[in-house]
N, C-alpha and C positions, 0 to 999 in steps of 0.2 A: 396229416390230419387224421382224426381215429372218429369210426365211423361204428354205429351196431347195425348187424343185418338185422332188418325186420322177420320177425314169422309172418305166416301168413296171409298174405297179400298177392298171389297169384290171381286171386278172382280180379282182384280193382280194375278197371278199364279207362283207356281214356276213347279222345277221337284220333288221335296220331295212331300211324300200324301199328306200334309198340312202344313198349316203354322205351325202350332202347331208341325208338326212332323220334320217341319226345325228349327224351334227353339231349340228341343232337339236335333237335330244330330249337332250343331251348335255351341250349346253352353256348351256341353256334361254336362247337370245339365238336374233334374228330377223335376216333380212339381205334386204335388199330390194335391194342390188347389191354388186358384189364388194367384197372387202376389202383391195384394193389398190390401195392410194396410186395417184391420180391415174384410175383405172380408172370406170367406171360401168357396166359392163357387167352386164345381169341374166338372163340365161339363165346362171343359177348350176348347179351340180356340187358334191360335196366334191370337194375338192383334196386329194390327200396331200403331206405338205411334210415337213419336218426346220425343228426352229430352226437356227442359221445360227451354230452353236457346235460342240466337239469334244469337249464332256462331255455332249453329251446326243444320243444316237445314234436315238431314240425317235422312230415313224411320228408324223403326227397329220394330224387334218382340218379343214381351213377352209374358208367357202363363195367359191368365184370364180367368176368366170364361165370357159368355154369355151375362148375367145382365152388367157385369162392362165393357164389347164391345161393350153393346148400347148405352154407356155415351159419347156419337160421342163429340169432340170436349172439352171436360172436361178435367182440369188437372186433374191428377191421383197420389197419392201418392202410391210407390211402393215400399216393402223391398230392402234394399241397397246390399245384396246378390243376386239380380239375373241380369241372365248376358242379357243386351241388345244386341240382332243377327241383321246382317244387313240384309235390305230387299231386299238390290240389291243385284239381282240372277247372275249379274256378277260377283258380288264378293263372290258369294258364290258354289249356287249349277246349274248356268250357265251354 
């Protein structure tokens, strides 16, 4: 699945400790390194990304690591087992 990292979006907040820690309560999946193709990296983060489409304008979060969150603006090829969370806190942890 091909993803774009967002710029940007370090301020946004939710009520989980982290994006990272709403993405597992969220998505109730585990990730012990990131989730990009070819990648291993585990000093994970949520990542806020876009699917990699023009009918669905919608935040969401997946765990990467660090390196592959500075790739601001980069599509992202991402294992097709993980579950994209949304980032709106309304519709989540609000």
């Amino acid at each position: 699945m091909k993803v774009k990292n967002l710029n940007g979006t370090s301020q946004n907040k939710c009520k989980c400790d982290s994006w990272y820690a709403h993405w597992q309560r969220f998505s109730g999946q585990k990730a012990n390194h990131c989730v990009v193709v070819g990648c291993s990296g585990t000093d994970l983060v949520g990542g806020h990304v876009q699917k990699d489409s023009t009918s669905d304008s919608s935040w969401y979060v997946i765990p990467i690591c660090n390196a592959c969150n500075m790739k601001k603006g980069q599509t992202l090829n991402v294992v097709d087992q993980v579950k994209l969370v949304s980032a709106n806190v309304s519709q989540t942890c609000g």
